[in-house]
C-alpha positions in Angstrom: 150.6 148.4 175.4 149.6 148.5 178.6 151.4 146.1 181.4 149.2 143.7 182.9 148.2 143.6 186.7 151.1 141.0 188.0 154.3 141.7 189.9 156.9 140.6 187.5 159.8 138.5 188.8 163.7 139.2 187.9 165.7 136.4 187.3 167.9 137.8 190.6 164.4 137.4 192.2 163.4 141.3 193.0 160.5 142.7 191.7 160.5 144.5 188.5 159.0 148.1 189.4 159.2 149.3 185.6 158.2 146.8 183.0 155.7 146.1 180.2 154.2 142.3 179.8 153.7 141.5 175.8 151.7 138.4 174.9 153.9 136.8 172.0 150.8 136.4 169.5 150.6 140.5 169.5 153.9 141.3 168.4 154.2 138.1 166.2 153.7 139.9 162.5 154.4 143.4 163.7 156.4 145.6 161.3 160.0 146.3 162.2 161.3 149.2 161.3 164.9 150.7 161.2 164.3 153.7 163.7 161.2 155.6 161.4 158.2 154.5 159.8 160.0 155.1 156.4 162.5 152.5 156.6 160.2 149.2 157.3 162.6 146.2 157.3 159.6 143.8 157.5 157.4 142.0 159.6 158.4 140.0 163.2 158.3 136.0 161.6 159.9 134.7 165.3 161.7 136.1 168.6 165.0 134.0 169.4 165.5 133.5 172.9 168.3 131.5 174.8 167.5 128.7 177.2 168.7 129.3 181.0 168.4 127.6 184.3 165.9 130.3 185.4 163.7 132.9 182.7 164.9 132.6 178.7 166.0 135.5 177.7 165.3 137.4 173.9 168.8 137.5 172.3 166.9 138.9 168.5 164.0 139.4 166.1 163.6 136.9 163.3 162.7 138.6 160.2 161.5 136.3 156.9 160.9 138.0 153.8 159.7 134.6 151.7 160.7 134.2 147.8 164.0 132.7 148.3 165.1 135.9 150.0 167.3 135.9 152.9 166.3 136.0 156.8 167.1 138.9 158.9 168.9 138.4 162.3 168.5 141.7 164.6 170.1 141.4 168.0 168.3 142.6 171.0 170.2 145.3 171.8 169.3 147.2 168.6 165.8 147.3 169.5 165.0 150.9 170.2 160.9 150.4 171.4 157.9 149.0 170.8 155.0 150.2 170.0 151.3 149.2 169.2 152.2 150.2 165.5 155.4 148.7 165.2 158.9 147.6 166.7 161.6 150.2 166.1 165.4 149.2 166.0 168.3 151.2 165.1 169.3 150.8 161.5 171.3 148.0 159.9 175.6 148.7 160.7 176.3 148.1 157.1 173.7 148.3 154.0 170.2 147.9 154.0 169.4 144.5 156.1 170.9 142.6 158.7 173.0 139.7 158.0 171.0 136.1 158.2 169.5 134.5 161.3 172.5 131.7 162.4 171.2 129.4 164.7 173.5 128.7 167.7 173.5 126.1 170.3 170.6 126.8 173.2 168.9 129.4 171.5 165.1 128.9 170.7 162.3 129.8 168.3 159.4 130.8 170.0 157.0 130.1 167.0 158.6 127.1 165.5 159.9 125.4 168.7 157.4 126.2 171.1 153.8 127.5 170.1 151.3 124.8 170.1 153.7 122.3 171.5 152.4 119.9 174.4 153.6 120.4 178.3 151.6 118.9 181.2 149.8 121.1 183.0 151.0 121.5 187.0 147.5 120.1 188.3 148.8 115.9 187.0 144.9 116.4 185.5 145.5 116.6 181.8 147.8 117.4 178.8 147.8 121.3 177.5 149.0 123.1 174.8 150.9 126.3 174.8 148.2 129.0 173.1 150.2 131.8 174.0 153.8 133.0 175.3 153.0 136.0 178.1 156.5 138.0 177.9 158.1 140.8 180.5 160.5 143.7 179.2 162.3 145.2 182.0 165.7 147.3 181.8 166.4 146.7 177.9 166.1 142.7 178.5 163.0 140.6 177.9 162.3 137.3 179.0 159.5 134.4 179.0 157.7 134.2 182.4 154.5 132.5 181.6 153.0 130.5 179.1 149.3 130.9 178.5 147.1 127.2 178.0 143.8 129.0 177.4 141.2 128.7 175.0 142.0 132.7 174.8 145.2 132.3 174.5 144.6 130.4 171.2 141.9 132.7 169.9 144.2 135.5 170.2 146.7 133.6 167.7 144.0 134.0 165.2 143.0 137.6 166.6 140.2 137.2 168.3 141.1 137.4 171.6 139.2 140.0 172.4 135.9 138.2 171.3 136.2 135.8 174.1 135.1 136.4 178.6 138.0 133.9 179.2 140.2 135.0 180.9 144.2 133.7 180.4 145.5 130.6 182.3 149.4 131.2 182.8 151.1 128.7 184.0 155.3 130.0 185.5 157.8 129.2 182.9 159.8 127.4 185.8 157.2 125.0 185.7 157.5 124.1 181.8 160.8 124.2 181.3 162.6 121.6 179.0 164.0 118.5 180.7 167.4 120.2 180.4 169.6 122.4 178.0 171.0 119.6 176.6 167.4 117.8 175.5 166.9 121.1 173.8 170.0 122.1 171.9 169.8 118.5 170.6 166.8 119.0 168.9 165.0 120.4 166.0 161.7 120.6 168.4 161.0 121.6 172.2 158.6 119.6 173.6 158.1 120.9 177.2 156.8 119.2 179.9 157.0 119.6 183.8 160.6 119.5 185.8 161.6 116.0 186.4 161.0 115.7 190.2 157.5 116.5 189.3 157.0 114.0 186.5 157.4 111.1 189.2 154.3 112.5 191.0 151.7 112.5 188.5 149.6 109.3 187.8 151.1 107.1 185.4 147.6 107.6 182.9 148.4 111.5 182.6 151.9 110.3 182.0 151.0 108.0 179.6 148.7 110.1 177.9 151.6 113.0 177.1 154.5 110.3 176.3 151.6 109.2 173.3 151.9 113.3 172.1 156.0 113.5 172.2 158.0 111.4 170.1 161.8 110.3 170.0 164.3 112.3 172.1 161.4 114.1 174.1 159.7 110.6 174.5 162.6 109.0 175.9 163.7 111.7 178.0 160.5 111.7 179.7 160.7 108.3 180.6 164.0 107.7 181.5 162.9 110.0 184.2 161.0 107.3 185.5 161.7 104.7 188.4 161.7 101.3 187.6 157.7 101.0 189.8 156.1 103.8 187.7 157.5 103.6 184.0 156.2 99.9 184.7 152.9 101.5 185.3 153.3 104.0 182.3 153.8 101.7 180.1 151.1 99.4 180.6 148.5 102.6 180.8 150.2 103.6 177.1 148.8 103.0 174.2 150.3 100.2 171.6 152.3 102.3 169.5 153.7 104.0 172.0 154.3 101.3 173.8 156.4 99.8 171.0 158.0 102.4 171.0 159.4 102.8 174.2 160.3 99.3 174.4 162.5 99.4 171.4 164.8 102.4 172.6 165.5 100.3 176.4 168.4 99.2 177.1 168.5 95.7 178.5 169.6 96.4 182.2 166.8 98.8 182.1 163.8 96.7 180.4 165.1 93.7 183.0 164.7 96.3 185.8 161.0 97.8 184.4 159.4 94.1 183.8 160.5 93.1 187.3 157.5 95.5 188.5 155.0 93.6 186.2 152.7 90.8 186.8 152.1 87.7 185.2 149.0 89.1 183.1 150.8 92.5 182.6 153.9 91.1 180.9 151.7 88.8 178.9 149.6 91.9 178.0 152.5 94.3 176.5 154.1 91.3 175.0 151.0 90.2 173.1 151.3 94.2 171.3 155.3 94.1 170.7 157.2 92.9 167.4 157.9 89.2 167.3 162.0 90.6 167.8 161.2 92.7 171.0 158.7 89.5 171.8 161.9 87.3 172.1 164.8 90.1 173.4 162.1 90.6 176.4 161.6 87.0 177.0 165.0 86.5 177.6 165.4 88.6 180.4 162.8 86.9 182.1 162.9 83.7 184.4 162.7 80.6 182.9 159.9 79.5 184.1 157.8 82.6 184.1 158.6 83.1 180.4 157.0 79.6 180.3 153.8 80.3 181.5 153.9 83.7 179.7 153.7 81.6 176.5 150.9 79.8 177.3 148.9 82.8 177.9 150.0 84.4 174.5 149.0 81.0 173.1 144.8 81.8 174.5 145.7 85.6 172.3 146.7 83.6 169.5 143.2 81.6 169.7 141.1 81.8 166.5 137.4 82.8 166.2 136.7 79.5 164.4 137.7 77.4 167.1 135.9 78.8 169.9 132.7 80.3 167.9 129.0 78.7 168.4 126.0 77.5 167.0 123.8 79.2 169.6 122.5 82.0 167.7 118.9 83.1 166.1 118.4 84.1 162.1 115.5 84.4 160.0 114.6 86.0 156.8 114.1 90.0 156.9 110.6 89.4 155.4 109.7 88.0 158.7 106.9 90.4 160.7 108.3 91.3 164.0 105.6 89.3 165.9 105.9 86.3 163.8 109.3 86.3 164.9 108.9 86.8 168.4 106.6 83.9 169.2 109.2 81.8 167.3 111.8 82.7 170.1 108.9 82.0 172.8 108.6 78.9 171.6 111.2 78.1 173.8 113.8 76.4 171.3 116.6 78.4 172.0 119.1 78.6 174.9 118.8 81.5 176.9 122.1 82.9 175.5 121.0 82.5 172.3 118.3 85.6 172.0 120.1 88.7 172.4 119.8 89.3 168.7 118.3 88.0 165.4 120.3 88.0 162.7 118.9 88.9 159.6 119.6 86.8 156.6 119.4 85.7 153.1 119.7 83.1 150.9 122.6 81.0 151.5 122.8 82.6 154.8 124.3 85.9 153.8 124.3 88.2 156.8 122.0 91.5 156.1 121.6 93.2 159.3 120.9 92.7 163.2 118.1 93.1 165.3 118.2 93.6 169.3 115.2 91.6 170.2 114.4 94.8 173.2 113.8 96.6 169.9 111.7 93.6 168.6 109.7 93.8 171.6 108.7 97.6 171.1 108.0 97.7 167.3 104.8 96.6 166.0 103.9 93.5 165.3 103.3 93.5 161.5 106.5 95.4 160.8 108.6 93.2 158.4 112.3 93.1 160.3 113.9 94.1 157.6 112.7 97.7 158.5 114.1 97.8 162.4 117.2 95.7 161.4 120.6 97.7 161.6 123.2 97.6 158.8 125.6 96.5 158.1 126.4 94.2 161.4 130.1 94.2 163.4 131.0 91.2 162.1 134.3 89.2 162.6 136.3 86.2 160.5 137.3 83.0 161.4 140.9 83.6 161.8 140.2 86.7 163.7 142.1 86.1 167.1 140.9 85.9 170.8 142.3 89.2 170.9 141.1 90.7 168.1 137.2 89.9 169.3 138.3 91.0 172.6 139.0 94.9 171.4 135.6 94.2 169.3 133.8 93.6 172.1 135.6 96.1 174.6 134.3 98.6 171.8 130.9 97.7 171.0 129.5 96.2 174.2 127.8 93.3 172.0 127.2 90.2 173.9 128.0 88.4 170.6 129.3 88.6 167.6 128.5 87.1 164.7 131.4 85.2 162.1 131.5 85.2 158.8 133.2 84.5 155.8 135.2 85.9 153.3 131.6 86.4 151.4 129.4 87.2 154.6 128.1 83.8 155.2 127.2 83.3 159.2 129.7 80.5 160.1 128.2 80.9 163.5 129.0 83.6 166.8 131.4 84.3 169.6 129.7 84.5 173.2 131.2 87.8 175.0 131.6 85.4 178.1 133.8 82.5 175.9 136.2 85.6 174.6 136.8 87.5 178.2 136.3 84.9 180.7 139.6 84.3 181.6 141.5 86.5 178.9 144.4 89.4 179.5 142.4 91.9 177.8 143.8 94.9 177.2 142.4 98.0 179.4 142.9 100.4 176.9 143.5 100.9 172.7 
């Protein structure tokens, strides 16, 4: 295989004059064979590597033969060469295989621990995924020195790589490694991300965007990276499961410190999303008199549709012809307000579709509404809360929405004004 165009890096620092740079998704499935094609010992299922301060290095091939068979564990020093037709060790020291793979404490599965997994990328722009693992074999060691987070990259796990003009998008490994040794070796799964000096530069959206991909250990590690100003801001820019989530592995001192950062409409937006438990622990740490007027604001979330909904709305039958209907709303008996829509219905008032009266106005005029009407209609029920017609209408853009009941009767509509005006709403779901 021929080396790529890059000056390679020693751990020490100097340049490595002889060397050969392997992407991991070419040798992964390679035949492994004990010194000549005529003893093959299998295929390549994972390279083990061991976690370091600087480059990881390969410590042994992985082999899995499948059928309740044993692995194979070959160290890296019994690897003799490799080749495009297959990687060549020296033969087992005793029988026919190598004794089975024995994970030990730091060590790391390229395929299962790190392919695919998330890391932010170095520009604070966007979360990536590792496609590809670019590797560099110099004097009998080899080591990770890039990961690769292109669309290439993950064509080439598929092999196809050479189908696609992209070209690779390596990113240093001493810019992905894991928050430390320890966060590593504790876990079944590596989650990567940037160093942790880094993390408390980027904006607290990117940051929230990756701490919604990790979960448990990587989540909290993440975070607890934070200061007290931005994991405020992180967690009111993460999403509500998340968010629950974070909030249940604080410690007290720590939540105390994080809420301290929020507002008055902040707090009472991640309270409104928490457990009724976390509701109350959170509460507690607060002043007395802020957690006072927090309550009053989580009493306008708790507001249901049927006490704030109106009669200000337009319906007629679907048999109605469009320009029938329009002279009926020029007529000048309803509120301005009121004719956004027309809501189509039938007997007993049974709600049938929707019609946005600046479609009315374009369709002709003997057209039965029935025909333009859309179906079936956003729809919400009485005991719907103020913050359950808020997402509604940060999602659909409607300037009302209609109420029914349990058997699609119009009880009446929600103005968008008489659900926002005034609300926390929540900037993002």
């Amino acid at each position: 295989m021929n080396p790529t165009p890059i000056q390679p890096v020693k751990p020490n620092g100097a340049v490595a004059r002889d060397y050969h740079a392997y992407y991991f998704s070419e040798l992964l499935d390679r035949r492994v064979y004990a010194e000549t094609v005529k003893k093959p010992l299998g295929r390549l299922s994972d390279l083990v590597v061991r976690l370091s301060e600087t480059f990881p290095d390969t410590v042994g091939l992985y082999l899995e033969h499948g059928w309740g068979k044993p692995t194979e564990f070959i160290p890296w020093e019994r690897v003799l060469k490799i080749d495009p037709d297959g990687i060549f060790v020296q033969a087992p020291p005793a029988g026919d295989q190598y004794p089975p793979f024995v994970d030990q404490p730091g060590w790391m599965l390229l395929n299962e621990h790190l392919m695919g997994k998330t890391i932010l990328d170095m520009d604070g722009r966007r979360t990536e995924v590792v496609n590809d693992i670019h590797l560099l074999e110099s004097q009998k060691r080899m080591i990770i020195a890039h990961v690769d987070v292109s669309f290439k990259g993950f064509l080439k796990k598929w092999g196809l790589g050479r189908l696609s003009p992209v070209k690779e998008r390596l990113i240093g490994w001493r810019y992905v490694q894991p928050l430390s040794l320890e966060d590593a070796a504790a876990s079944d799964t590596v989650s990567l991300s940037i160093t942790r000096n880094s993390i408390r530069e980027l904006p607290a959206e990117d940051l929230a965007d990756a701490l919604e991909e990790l979960s448990g250990r990587q989540q909290q590690a993440v975070f607890s990276a934070l200061d007290s100003e931005k994991a405020a801001d992180t967690l009111l820019e993460a999403e509500p499961r998340a968010q629950r989530q974070i909030v249940a592995a604080l410690r007290m001192d720590r939540a105390r410190s994080i809420l301290s950062e929020m507002s008055l409409p902040q707090l009472a937006d991640l309270l409104s999303v928490l457990p009724l438990d976390d509701q109350r622990d959170l509460m507690a740490l607060l002043p007395p008199e802020l957690a006072a007027r927090i309550k009053s604001v989580l009493s306008e979330h708790e507001t249901e549709a049927a006490s704030i909904m109106s009669s200000r709305y337009v319906a007629m039958a679907g048999t109605t012809p469009v320009g029938e209907a329009l002279a009926h709303l020029r007529e000048g008996k309803y509120e301005h307000d009121a004719i956004s829509y027309i809501y189509i219905v039938g007997e007993g008032d049974v709600l049938q579709g929707v019609v946005d009266v600046r479609e009315a106005l374009l369709a002709p005029s003997d057209k039965p509404l029935a025909e333009i009407m859309v179906a079936p209609v956003v729809s919400a029920e009485g005991n719907d809360t103020r913050d359950d017609l808020a997402e509604l209408f940060a999602k659909y853009h409607y300037r009302m929405i209609p109420i029914v009941d349990a058997k699609d009767h119009v009880l009446g509509v929600v103005h968008y004004n008489d659900v926002m005006k005034g609300l926390v709403t929540r900037p993002r779901t």
